[in-house]
N, C-alpha and C positions, 0 to 999 in steps of 0.2 A: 182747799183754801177758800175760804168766805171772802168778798169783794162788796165791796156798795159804791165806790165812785172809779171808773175807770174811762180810759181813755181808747178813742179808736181812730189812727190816721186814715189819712183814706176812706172816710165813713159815710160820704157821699156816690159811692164806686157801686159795680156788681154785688162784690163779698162782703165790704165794708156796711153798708146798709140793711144788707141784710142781717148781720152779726148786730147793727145796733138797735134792729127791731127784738131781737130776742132777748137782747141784755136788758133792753127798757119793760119788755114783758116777763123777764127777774125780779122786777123792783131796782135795780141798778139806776145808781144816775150816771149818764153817759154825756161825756165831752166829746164831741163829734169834730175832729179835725178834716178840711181836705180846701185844695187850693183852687178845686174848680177848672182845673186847667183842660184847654179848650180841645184836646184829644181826641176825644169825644162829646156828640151834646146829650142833655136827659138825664144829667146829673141833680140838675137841683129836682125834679118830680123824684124822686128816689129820697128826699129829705123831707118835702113839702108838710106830709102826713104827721111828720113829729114836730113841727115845729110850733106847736103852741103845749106841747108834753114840758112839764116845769121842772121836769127829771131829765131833757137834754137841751142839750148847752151846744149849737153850730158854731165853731169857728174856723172866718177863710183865714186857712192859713199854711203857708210852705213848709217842707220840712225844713229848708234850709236858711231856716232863719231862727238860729240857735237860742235864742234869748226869748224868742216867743214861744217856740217850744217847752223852755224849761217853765214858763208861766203858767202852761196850760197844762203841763203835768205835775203841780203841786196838789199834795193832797191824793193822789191816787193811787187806790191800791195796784190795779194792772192797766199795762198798756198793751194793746194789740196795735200792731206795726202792719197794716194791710197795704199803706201809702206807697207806691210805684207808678216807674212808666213804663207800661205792659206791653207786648205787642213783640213777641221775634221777627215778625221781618219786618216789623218798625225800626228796630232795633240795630237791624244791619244797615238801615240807609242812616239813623239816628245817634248813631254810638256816644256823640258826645254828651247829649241830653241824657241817653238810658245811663249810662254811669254814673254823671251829675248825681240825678233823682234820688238812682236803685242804689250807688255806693256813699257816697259822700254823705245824703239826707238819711241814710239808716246808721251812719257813722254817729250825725248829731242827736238822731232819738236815742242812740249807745249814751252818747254825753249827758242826755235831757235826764234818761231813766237815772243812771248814775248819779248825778246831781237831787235830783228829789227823792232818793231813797226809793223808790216803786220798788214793790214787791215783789212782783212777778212782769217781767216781757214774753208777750208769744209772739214770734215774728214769722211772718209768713212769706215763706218761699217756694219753690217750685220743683217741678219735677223735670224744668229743662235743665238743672245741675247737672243731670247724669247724662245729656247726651246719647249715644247710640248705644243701646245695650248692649251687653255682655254675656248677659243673661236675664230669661224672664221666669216670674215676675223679677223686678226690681228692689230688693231691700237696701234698708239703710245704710247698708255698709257695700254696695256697689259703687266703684269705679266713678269719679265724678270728672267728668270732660265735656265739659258744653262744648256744642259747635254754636252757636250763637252770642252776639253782643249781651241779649236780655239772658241769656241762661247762665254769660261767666260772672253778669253782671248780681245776682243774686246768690253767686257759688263765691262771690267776692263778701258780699255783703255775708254772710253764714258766715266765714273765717275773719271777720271784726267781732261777730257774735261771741266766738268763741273764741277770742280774745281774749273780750273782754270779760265770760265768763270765767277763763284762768288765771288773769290776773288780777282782778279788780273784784269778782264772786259776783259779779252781776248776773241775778238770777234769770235767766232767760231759755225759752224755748221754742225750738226750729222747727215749723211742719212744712212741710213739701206737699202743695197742693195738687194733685193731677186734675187736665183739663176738667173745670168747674163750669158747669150749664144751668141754667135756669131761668125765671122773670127775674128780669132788668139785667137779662146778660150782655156784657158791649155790644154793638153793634159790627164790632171787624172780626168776630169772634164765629169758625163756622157755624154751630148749628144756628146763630143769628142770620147771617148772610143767607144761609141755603134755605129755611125758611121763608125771609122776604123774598126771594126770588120765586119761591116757587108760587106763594101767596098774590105775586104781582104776574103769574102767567109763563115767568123766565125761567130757563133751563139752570140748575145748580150748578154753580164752577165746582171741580175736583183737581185739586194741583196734585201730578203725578197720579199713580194707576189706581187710586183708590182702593189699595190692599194695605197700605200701612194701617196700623190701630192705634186707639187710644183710650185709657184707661177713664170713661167718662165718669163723672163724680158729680150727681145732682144737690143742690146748694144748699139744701136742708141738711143733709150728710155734714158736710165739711161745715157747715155751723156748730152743730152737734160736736166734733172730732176739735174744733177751735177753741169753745167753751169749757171741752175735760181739758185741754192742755194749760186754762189755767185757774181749774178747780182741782185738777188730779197734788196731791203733795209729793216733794223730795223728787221731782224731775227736771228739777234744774241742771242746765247742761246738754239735755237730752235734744235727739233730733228724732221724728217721725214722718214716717208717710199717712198721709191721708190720700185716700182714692177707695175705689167701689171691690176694688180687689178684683175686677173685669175687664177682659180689654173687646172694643169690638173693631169691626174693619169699617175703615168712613164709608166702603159701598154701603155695608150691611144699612149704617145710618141713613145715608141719604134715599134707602129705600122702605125706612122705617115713617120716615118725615112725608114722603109722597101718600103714603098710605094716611096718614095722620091727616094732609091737608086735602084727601083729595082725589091728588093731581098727577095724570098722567102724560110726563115733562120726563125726558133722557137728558140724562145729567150731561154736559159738558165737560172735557179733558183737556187740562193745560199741562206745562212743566211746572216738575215740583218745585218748590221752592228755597233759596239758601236758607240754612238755619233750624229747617224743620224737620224733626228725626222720626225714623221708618215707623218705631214703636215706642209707645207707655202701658207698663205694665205695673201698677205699685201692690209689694207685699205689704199688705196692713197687720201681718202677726202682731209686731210690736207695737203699734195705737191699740190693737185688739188686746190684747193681755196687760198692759197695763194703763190704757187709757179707758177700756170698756167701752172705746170705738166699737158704734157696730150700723155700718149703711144700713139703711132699711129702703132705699127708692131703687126703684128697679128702672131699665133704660125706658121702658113702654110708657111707664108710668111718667117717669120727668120728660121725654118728652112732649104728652101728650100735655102736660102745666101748661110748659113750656110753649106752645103753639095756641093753646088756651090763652094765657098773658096775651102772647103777640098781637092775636087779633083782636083783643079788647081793648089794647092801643094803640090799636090800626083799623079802625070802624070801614074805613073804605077798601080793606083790603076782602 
């Protein structure tokens, strides 16, 4: 499916901004939604670069505020639903905001796309749906039990999805993101944290014994895997995983990162945390055979961007 104006919530974010750099280097004219909300700062340097491009359009704006929404999605062929409030063990002190945000505000972009005909929805979700495995890797059709406010909160928001795709044919599709790294990745986000730390001299925290894993997915990847999900036709309905198809152990990383900056710093050991499950493992078969998903960044590699970025926006580090 061919697209020229589409829409991106969330477009001031990690994923968000970066998906709108690629869509504008499409040719796409892109409507860049996001509400700026103070979570995190460093949002607007993540927009700054586009904003004199006459092909995108910023506006601050809620998702929950349904009439603005519908205004800003006329006229477009796809929406990408990046817009959330991120963060599982935000989430567990937070519950009533991350459901607000993650359930109610993907409720109204259901309404918004609805109402202006959109083509195509890709909505993005996570791979905290599934909770504590069952089995690795994880495919699409594994067992979904979040232990998490943020993980039931987007296993919520997927069964409005698919609602509204059975009732109403609203064409929409679900990718399950696993953990996404890269430049301008948040700042509560490990390999963010354990970088600055080490970069400023300080020992990395590790909650729990650093053998849990996680299917890391660098951001070029899941740009790639976001864009076929709504260029690919006739997969509306469909859900996928996007991730590296790898899992590694956080020691492995955080001794990936010391080599990278450096520094020789012994990580710190706290208790693990509510909310954050042992393992991510995602099977990409199905993005691969029919999305012609195919990772190409390896962990060495996005790391080393990724440390790269940091300290070019951190000159005193």
């Amino acid at each position: 499916m061919e697209f020229r104006r589409v829409v991106v919530t969330g477009a001031a974010g990690f994923i968000g901004s970066h998906l709108a750099d690629r869509l504008l280097s499409m040719g796409a004219e892109v409507v860049a939604i996001d509400n700026f909300d103070t979570y995190y700062e460093g949002k607007e340097q993540n927009v700054q670069h586009n904003l004199g491009n006459p092909r995108y359009k910023l506006i601050k704006l809620d998702i929950l505020e349904l009439d603005s929404l519908i205004d800003a999605f006329k006229g477009a062929d796809v929406v990408f639903h990046l817009a959330a409030q991120p963060g599982v063990r935000f989430s567990m002190n937070n519950p009533h905001k991350t459901n607000r945000i993650n359930v109610s505000g993907t409720l109204n972009v259901l309404l918004a796309v609805l109402k202006c005909g959109v083509k195509r929805l890709v909505y993005a979700s996570s791979s905290s749906v599934y909770g504590v495995p069952v089995y690795l890797p994880m495919d699409e059709n594994h067992p979904t039990n979040p232990i998490s406010v943020y993980g039931a909160s987007k296993l919520a928001a997927e069964k409005y999805c698919r609602v509204f795709y059975e009732a109403y044919k609203l064409p929409v599709v679900i990718l399950r993101y696993h953990t996404v790294y890269g430049p301008r990745q948040r700042p509560d986000m490990a390999i963010h944290k354990w970088t600055k730390r080490l970069l400023e001299g300080k020992p990395p925290i590790i909650y729990g014994d650093g053998k849990q894993t996680r299917d890391f997915t660098y951001i070029d990847d899941i740009v790639d895997g976001t864009i076929k999900a709504a260029e690919t036709e006739n997969i509306e309905g469909e859900t996928f995983n996007l991730g590296s198809g790898k899992r590694t152990e956080i020691n492995k990383i955080v001794k990936m990162l010391l080599k990278i900056t450096g520094k020789d710093i012994n990580p710190v050991y706290e208790p693990a945390k509510k909310g954050d499950v042992p393992h991510t493992h995602a099977d990409i078969t199905k993005a691969k055979k029919i999305l012609g998903y195919s990772p190409k960044f390896t962990l060495d590699d996005g790391l080393e961007k990724f440390v790269s970025w940091y300290e070019s926006k951190t000159p005193c580090a």
